[in-house]
C-alpha positions in Angstrom: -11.1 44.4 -15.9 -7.2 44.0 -17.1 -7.8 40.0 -16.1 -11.0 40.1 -18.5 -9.1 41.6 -21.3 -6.0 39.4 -21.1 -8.3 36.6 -21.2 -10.3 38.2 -24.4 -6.7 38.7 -26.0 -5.4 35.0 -25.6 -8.8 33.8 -26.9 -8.6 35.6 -29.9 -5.6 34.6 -30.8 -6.5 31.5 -30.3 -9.1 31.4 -32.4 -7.3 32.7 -35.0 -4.6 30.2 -34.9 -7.3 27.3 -34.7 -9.4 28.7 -37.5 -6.1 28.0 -40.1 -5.5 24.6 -38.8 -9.2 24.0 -39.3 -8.9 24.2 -42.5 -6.9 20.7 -42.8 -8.2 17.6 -42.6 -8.5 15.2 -39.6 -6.5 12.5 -38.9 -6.5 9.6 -37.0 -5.1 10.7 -34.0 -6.1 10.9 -30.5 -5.2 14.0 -28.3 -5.1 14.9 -24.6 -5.0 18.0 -22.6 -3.5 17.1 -19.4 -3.6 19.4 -16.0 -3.6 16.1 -13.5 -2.6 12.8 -16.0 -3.7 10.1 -14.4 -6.5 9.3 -16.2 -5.2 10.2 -19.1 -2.3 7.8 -18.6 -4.7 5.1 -18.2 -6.6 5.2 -21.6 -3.3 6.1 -23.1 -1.7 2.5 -22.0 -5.1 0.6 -23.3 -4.8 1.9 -26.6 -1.1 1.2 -26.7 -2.3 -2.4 -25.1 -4.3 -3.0 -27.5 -2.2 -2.3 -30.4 -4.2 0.5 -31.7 -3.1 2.0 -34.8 -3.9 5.5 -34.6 -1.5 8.5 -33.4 -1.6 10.1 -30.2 -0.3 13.6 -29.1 -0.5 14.5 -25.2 -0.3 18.3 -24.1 0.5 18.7 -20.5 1.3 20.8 -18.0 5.4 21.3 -17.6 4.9 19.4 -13.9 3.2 16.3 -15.7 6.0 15.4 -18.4 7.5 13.0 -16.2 4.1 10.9 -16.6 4.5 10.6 -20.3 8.4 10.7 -21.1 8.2 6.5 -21.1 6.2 7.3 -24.4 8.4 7.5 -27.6 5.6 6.8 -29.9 3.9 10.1 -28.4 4.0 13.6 -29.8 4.2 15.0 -26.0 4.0 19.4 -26.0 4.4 21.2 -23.3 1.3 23.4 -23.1 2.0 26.5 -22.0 2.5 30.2 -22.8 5.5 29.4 -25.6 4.6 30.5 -29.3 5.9 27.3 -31.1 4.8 24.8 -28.0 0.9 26.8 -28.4 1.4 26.3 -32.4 2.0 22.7 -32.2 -1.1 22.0 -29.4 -3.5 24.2 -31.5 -2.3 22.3 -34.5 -3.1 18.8 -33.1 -6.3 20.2 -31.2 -7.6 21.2 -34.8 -7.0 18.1 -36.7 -7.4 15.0 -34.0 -10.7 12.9 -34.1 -10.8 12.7 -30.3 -9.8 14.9 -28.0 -9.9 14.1 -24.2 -9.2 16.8 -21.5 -8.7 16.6 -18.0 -10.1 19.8 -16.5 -11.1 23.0 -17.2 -9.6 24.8 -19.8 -10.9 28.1 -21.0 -9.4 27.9 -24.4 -12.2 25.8 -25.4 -14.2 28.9 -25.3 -12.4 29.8 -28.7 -12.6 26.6 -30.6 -15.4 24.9 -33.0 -14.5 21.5 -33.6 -15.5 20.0 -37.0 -18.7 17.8 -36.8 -16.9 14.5 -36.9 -14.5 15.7 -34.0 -15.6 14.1 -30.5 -14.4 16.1 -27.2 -14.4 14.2 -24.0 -14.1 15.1 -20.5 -12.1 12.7 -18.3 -12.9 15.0 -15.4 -10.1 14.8 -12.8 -12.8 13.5 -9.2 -13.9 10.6 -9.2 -16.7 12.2 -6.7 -17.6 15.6 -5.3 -17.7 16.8 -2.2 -17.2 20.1 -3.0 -19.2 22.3 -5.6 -17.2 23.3 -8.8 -18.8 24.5 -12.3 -21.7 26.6 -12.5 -22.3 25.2 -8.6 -19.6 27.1 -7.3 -20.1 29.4 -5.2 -17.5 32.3 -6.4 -18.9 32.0 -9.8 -21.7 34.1 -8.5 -18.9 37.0 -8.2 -17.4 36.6 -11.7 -18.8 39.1 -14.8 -21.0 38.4 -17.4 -18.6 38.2 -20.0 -16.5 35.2 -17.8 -20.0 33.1 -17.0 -20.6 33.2 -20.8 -17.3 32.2 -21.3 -17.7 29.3 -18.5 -20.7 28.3 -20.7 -19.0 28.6 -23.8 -16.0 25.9 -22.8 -19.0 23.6 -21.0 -20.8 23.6 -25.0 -17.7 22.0 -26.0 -17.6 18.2 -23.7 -19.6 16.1 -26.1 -19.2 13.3 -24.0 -18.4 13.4 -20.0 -16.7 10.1 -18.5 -18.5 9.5 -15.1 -17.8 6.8 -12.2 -21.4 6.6 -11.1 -25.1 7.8 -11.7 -24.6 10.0 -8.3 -21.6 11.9 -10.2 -23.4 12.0 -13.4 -26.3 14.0 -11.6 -23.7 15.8 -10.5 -21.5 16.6 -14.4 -24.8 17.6 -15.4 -25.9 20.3 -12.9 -22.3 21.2 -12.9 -21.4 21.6 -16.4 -25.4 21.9 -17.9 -25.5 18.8 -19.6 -28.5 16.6 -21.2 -28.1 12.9 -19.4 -27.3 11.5 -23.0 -23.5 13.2 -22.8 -22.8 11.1 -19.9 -20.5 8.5 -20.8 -20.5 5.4 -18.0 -17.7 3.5 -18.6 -16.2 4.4 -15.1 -13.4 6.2 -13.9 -9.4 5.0 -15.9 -7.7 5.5 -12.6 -9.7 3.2 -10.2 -8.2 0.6 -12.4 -5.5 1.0 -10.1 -7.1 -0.3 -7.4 -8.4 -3.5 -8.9 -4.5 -4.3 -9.6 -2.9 -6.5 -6.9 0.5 -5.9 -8.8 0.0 -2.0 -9.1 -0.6 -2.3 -5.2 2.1 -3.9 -4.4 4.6 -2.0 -6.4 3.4 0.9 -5.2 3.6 -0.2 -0.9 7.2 -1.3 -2.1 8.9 1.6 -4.1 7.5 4.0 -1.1 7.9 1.7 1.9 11.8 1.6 -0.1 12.3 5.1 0.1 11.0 5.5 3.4 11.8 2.7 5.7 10.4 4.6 8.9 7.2 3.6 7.7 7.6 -0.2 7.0 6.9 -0.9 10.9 4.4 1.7 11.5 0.7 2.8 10.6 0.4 5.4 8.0 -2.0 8.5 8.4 -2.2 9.9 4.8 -3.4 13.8 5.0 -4.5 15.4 2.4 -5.9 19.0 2.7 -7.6 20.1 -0.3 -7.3 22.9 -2.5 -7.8 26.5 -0.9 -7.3 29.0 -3.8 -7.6 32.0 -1.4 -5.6 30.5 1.0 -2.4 29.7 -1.2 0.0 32.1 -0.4 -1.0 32.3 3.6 -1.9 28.9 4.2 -1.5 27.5 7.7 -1.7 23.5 8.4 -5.1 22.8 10.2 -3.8 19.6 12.0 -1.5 20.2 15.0 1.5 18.1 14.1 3.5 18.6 17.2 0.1 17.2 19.0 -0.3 14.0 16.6 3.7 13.6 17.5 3.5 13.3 21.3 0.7 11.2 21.2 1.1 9.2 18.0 4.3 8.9 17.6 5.6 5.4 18.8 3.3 3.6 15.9 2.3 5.8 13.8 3.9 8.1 10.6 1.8 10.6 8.6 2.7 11.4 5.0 1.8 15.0 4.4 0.1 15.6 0.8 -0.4 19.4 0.2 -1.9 20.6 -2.7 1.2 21.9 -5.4 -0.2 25.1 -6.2 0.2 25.8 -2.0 3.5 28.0 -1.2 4.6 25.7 1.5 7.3 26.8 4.0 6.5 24.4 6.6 9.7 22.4 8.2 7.3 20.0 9.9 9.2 16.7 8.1 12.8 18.1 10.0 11.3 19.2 13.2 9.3 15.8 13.9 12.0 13.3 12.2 10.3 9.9 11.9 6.4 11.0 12.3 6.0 13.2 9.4 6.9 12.3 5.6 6.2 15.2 3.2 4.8 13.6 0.2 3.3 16.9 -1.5 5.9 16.6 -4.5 4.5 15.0 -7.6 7.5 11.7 -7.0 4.3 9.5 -6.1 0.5 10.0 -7.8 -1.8 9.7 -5.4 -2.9 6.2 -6.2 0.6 5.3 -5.1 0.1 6.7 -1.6 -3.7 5.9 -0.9 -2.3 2.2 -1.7 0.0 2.4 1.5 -2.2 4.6 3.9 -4.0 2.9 6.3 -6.0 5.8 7.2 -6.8 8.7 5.2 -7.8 12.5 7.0 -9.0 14.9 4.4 -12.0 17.6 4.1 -13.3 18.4 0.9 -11.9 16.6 -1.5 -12.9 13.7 -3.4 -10.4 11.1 -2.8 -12.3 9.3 0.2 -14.3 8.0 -3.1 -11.1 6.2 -4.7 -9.8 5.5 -1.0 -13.1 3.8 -0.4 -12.4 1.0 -3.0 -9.8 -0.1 -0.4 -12.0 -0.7 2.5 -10.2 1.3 5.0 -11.1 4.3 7.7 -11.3 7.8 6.6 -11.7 10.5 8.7 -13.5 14.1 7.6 -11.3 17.3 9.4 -13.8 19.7 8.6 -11.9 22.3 10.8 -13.0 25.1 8.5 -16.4 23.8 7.3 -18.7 27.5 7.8 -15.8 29.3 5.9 -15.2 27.2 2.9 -19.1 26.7 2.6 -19.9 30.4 2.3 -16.6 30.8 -0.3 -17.0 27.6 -1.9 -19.3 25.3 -1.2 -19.9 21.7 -0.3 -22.8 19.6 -2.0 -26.1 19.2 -0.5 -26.1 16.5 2.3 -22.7 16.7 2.9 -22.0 16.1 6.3 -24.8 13.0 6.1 -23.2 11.1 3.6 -19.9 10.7 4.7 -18.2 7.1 5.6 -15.9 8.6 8.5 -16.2 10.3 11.5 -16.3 14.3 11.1 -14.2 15.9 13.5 -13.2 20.3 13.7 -9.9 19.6 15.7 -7.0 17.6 16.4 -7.5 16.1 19.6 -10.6 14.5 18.3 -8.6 13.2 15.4 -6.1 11.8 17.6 -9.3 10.0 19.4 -10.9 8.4 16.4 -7.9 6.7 15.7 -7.0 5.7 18.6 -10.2 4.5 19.7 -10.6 2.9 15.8 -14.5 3.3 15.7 -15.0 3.4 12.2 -18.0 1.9 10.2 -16.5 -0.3 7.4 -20.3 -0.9 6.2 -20.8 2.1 5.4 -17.6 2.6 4.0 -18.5 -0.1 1.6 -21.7 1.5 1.0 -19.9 4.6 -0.3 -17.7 2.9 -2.0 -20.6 0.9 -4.0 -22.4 4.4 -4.4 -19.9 6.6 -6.2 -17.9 3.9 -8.0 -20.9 2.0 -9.6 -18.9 1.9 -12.6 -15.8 1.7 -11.6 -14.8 -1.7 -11.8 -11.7 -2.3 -13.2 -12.3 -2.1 -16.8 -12.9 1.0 -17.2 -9.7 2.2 -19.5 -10.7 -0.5 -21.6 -14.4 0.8 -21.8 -13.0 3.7 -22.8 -10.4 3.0 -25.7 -14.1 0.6 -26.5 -16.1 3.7 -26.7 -13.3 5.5 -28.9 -12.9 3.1 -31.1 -15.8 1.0 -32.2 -14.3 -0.8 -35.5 -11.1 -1.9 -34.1 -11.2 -4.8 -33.0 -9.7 -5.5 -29.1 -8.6 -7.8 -27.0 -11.2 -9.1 -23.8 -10.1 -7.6 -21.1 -7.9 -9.5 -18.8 -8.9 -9.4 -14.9 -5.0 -8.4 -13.5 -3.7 -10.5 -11.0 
């Protein structure tokens, strides 16, 4: 009940403050609402690339600054709970001709965006493994009065960017869409990955800072996101196991998710095995790039991983319990391209015994990328703006 009615509180205000903005015209400006960045990054360096003449403001997150602070010709605002930093992002949502978000944000529960105003959803997965939107499971718990709202902030995506027709089917069960607000230009990030140069950078400046790795093969675990398991979360891999028998040739580079209050000391008691990589130093591009295999559960990076053509392995340790809180989509367990394992020993096994199927890894990878094909930033910057004229894309080296 108090949660409810803080929410109602900040909403009104909100839509206060927007209502005088929306008074003033709209400008040629470009705006993004950042929780994650990447992708926004991406169609931020097109337009730049392509010399586009319009003005851009980015509102992020204080933890995703560092993403844009090589921008001068940026108005970047911290979004937050600060009166003059909400002024100035409520200003620019009001009077920009595209806005592009990143996530869910439930301000857009309290904003009407003029007719000629496009809103776009550059939706942080490039998959889903795991339900989220009106699939999720907990949303089943949550009032009225927040499902309305949850609807209310769905209205608002004109336009949602999608890597494939399987995640499109997905955007629009998730979010209630019609199939003609699906916009397939592919996923920005995946550019990445069709970048021999970005690759290569990205194995150097990491294999720099951590020489331990430069001789070894790197397991890259990343655990996703628990929310009710933040505060007491416990590491479902045993490290001191993967040590003793992994060791010699192998390092793992532990990425946990920020929001987790991690006390763990596993990098100083198993010196030269485990690299904790949960800090935002490195994007995750940057570390799928010099993995050689990836372990994770729920999350949807196997489907960017997957571009790379290398083995994946699904530790499902806690598969009944996160179904029943969360959910995972229908035909899970089927569809995956790795071996699904519930403890370490069989972890240890798979990649040791390096059984994996790199068909049907490439099957996955054709599956949920079908769009992603290295050209979709400049599909993007394309869609947004239809009467400039821009350059052919180049295919990077």
């Amino acid at each position: 009940m108090v949660r409810e009615l803080a929410i109602f509180l900040f909403l009104f205000l909100f839509k206060c403050v927007f209502f005088l903005f929306n008074v003033l015209s709209i400008q040629d400006k470009t705006t993004f609402v950042v929780s994650f960045g990447d992708n926004s990054r991406y169609v931020l360096d097109e337009i730049r690339q392509q010399h586009i003449s319009a003005k851009v403001a980015v509102l992020c997150k204080k933890n995703k600054v560092h993403l844009f602070k090589d921008c001068p010709d940026i108005d970047l605002v911290v979004f937050g709970i600060n009166p003059f930093y909400m002024i100035r992002s409520i200003y620019h949502l009001a009077t920009s001709r595209h806005v592009l978000v990143d996530n869910y944000y439930g301000f857009l529960a309290a904003v009407h965006f003029k007719k000629s105003v496009e809103c776009i959803q550059l939706w942080h997965a490039s998959g889903a493994l795991k339900k989220f939107g009106l699939q999720d499971t907990s949303v089943k718990q949550r009032s009225r009065r927040a499902k309305k709202r949850f609807l209310k902030v769905y209205s608002r995506f004109h336009k949602v960017v999608a890597g494939s027709d399987q995640m499109a089917h997905i955007f629009i069960e998730s979010f209630h869409l019609q199939k003609s607000q699906i916009l397939p230009t592919g996923v920005p990030r995946t550019d990445f990955f069709f970048n021999k140069k970005s690759l290569y950078n990205a194995k150097q400046r990491i294999t720099d800072q951590y020489p331990v790795i430069r001789h070894k093969k790197v397991i890259l675990y990343v655990p996703t996101y628990r929310d009710h398991k933040l505060k007491d979360f416990v590491l479902g891999l045993d490290i001191g196991k993967m040590a003793e028998q992994l060791g010699n040739n192998y390092t793992v580079l532990l990425r946990l998710h920020p929001a987790v209050q991690n006390n763990l000391t596993f990098e100083e008691k198993y010196l030269d095995f485990v690299v904790d990589v949960s800090s935002d130093q490195y994007e995750i591009n940057e570390l799928l790039a010099v993995a050689d295999f990836l372990i994770t559960d729920y999350s949807s990076i196997p489907v960017e991983f997957s571009l790379l053509q290398k083995p994946m392995i699904f530790f499902t340790y806690d598969l009944e319990e996160y179904q029943q809180i969360r959910g995972v989509s229908e035909g899970f367990e089927r569809d995956l391209p790795g071996p699904i394992v519930r403890d370490t020993a069989s972890v240890i096994h798979c990649i040791q015994e390096n059984r994996f199927d790199l068909g049907a890894i490439r099957s996955y990878a054709e599956k949920w990328n079908a769009y992603s094909n290295g050209q979709a930033s400049y599909n993007i910057v394309r869609y947004l703006f239809p009467e400039k004229s821009l350059s052919p894309k180049k295919t990077a080296p």
